[in-house]
N, C-alpha and C positions, 0 to 999 in steps of 0.2 A: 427366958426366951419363950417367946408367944409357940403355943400349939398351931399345925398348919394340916388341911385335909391332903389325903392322898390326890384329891384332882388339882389341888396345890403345888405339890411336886413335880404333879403330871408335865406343868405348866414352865418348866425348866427343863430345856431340851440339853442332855449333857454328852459326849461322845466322845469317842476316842480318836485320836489325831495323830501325823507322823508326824516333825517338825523335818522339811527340805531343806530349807536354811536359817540360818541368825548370823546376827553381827552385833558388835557395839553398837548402843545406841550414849552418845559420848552429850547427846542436847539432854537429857532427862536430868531432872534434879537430882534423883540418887540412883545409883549404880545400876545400869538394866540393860538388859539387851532385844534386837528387836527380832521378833521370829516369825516365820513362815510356816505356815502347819496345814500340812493338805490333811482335809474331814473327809476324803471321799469322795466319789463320783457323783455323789447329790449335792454337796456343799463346795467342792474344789478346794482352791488355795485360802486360806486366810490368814491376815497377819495380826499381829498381836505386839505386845510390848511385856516381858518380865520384871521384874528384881530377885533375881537368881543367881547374882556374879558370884555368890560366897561360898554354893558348891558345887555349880557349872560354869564350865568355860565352852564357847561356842564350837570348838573341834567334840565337842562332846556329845553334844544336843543333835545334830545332826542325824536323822537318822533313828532317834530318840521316837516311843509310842509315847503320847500325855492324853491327859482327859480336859477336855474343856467347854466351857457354857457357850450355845453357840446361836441363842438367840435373844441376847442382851442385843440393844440396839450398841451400834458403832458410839466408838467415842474417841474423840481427839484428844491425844497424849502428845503435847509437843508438835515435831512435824509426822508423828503417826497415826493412823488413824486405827484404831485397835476394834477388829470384826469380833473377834471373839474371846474370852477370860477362860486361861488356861490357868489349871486349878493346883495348888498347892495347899501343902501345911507347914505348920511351924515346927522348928526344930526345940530342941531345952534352952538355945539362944533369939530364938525368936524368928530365925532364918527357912523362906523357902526351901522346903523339899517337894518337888514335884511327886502328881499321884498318875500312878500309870497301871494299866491292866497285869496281871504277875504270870498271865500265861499269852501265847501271840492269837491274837486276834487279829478280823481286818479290820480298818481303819473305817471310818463313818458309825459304826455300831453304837446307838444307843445305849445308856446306861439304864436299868430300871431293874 
C-alpha cells in the first residue's frame, strides 16, 4: 500500500453519525439495507446503503452511533442515492462490523 501525507488524510472528512432509520433495501444485488444517519447540525440527514444483514437487523441499527466518510461525492446504488460511506470492517468471515466511537460523543465530530 502506497505511503499517503498527513494533509492526505486531512483530505477525508470522516465523523460520527446516529443512524434515525433503515429498512430493507430488497432491489440491491446482495443483502443490504438502506439507512438514514443524521451527521449533525452542519451536515443533517444523510442516507446511505449497507451490507450488514449478517449481524444487524434494522430494529438494531436504530438509534445506533457509526463513523462515516462524508465527503465522497454521491453515488447511485440502485434506486438510492448514497451521501455518505459508513465505515466497517471485516469479521474472520469476511463480514461487516460496523466501527463506532466506544465512549458517547455528539454526533457531527470529526475524526482526527
Amino acid at each position: 500500500m502506497a505511503e499517503i501525507t498527513f494533509d492526505d488524510f486531512m483530505k477525508v472528512d470522516i465523523r460520527v453519525g446516529q443512524i434515525t432509520r433503515a429498512e430493507p433495501f430488497p432491489e440491491a444485488r446482495k443483502p443490504a439495507y438502506k439507512l438514514w444517519v443524521d451527521m449533525g447540525p452542519e451536515l443533517g440527514v444523510k442516507k446511505s446503503s449497507a451490507q450488514i444483514t449478517v449481524h444487524y437487523d434494522v430494529d438494531m441499527l436504530v438509534g445506533r452511533k457509526v463513523m462515516a466518510v462524508v465527503n465522497f461525492p454521491p453515488r447511485q446504488i440502485g434506486p438510492v442515492m448514497s451521501e455518505i460511506l459508513v465505515l466497517g470492517v471485516p469479521d474472520k468471515n469476511n463480514e461487516v462490523v460496523l466501527l463506532k466511537p466506544d465512549l458517547d460523543v455528539p454526533i457531527g465530530g470529526r475524526l482526527y
